[in-house]
C-alpha positions in Angstrom: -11.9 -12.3 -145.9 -14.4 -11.0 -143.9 -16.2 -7.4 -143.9 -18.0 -5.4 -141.0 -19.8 -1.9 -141.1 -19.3 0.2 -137.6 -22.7 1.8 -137.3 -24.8 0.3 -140.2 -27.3 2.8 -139.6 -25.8 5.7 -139.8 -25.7 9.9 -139.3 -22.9 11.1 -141.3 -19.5 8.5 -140.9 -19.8 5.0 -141.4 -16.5 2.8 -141.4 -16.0 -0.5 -143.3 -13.2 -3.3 -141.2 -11.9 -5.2 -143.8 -10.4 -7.8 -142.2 -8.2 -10.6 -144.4 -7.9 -8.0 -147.0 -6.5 -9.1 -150.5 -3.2 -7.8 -151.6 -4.1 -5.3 -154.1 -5.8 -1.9 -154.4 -9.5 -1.7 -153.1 -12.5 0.5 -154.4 -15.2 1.2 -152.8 -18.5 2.6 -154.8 -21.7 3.5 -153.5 -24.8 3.9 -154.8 -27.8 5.5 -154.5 -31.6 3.7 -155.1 -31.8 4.8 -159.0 -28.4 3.2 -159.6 -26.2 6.5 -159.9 -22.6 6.8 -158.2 -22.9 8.8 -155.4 -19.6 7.9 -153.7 -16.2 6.4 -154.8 -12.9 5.6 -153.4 -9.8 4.1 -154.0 -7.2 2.6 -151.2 -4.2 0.8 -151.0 -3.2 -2.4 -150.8 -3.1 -3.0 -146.9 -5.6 -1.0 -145.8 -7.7 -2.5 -143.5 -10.3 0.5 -142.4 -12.3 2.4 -144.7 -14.3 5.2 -144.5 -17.2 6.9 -146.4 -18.7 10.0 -145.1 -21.9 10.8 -146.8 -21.6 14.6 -146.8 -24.4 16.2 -148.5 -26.1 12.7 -149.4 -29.9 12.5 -148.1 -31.1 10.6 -145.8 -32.0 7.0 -147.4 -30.9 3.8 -148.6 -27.3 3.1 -150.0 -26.3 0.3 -151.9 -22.4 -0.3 -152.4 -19.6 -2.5 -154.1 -16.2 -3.2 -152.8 -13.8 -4.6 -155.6 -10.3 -5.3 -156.5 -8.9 -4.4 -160.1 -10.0 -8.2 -160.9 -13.2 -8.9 -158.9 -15.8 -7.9 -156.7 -15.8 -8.4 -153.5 -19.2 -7.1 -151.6 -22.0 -5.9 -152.3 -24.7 -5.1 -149.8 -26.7 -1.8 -148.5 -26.5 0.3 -145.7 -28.8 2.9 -144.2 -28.1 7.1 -143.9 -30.3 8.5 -141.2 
């Protein structure tokens, strides 16, 4: 499985490729430098492209998870500018 952030920096839209995704239902958390859930979603199974769209989120650093119901997948940053 492999994952890729388009525009990693970012403004306002960043998009996450999934590519070789797992059969099963993905999440998608982010968080912000203190640890607190800023953003969640859940897809389904066979989604490929997801995307997170900061909204009213600050400008700053972004840590986030990508999971399954039974594991975790990623984990890694990105950057809101």
């Amino acid at each position: 499985m492999c994952l890729r952030w388009r525009t990693n920096p970012f403004e306002q839209i960043v998009t996450l490729v999934v590519s070789g995704a797992p059969h099963a239902r993905l999440y998608l958390e982010v968080f912000d430098l203190m640890g607190q859930r800023v953003g969640y979603s859940q897809h389904p199974k066979g989604i490929h492209t997801l995307v997170f769209d900061r909204q009213s989120l600050p400008d700053g650093v972004y840590f986030y998870r990508l999971s399954t119901p039974c594991q975790v997948l990623y984990t890694g940053r990105v950057i809101a500018q």
